[in-house]
C-alpha positions as CSV (number, residue, x, y, z in Angstrom):
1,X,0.0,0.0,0.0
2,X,1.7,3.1,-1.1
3,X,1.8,6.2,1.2
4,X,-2.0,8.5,1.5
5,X,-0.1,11.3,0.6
6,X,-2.3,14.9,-0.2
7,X,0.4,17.1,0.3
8,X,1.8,17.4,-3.5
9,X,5.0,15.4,-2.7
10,X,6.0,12.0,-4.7
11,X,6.6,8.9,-1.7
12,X,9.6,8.1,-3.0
13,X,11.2,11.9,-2.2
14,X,9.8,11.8,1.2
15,X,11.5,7.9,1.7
16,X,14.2,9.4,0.5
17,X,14.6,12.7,2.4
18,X,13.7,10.2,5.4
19,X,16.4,7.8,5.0
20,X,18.9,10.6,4.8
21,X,17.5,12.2,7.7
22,X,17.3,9.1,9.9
23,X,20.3,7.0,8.7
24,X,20.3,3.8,7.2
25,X,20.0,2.2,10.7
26,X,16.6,3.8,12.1
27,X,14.9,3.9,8.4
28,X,15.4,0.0,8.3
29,X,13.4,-0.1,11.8
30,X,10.4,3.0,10.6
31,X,8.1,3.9,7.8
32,X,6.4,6.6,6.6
33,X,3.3,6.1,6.5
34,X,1.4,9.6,5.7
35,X,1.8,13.6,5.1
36,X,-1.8,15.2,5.9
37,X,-1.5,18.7,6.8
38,X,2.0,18.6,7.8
39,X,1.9,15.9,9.9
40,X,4.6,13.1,8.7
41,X,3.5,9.4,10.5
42,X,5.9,7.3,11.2
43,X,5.2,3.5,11.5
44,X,8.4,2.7,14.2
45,X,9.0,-1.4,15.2
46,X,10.2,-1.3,17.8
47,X,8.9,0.4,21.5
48,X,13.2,1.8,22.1
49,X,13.3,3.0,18.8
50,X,10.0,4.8,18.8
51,X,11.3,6.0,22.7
52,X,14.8,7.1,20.8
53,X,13.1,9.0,17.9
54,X,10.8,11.0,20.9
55,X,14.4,11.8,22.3
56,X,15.7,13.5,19.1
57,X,12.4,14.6,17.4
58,X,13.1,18.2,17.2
59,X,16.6,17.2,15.4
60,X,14.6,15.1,12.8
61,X,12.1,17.9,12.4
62,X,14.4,20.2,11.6
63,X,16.3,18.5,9.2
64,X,13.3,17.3,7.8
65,X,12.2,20.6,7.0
66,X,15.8,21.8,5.5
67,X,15.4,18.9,3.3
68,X,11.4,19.1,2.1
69,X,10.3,22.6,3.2
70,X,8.8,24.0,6.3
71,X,5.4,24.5,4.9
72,X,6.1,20.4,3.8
73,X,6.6,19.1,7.6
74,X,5.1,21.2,10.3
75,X,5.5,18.0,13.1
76,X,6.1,14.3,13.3
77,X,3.8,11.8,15.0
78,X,5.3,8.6,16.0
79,X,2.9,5.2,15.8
80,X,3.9,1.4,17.1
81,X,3.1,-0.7,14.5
């Protein structure tokens, strides 16, 4: 199932922008999963990783918005899954 995306930006630029953001090591363990309204939600695996990705979400914001926009990403929710 691809990504419900309504925000004007292809899936595979926002995995990408994602896996350079996150590193190779916490994109393996999370998934994008939509963009509505600015909101980016991520599908994480594992309870520490999601804990980890709380820990630096600010960090990730940011350089998700120097990579996609600021209008793109206003905030990142974070689902177990």
């Amino acid at each position: 199932e691809g990504l419900r995306l309504t925000e004007g930006i292809e899936e595979s630029r926002l995995r990408k922008a994602w896996l350079e953001v996150a590193g190779e090591f916490v994109a393996r363990q999370t998934e994008p999963v939509s963009l509505r309204q600015g909101v980016l939600t991520l599908r994480v695996l594992q309870p520490s990783m999601r804990f980890h990705l709380e820990q630096n979400r600010a960090h990730l914001l940011r350089r998700l918005r120097q990579k996609l926009g600021s209008k793109m990403v206003r905030d990142v929710r974070l689902v177990l899954g």
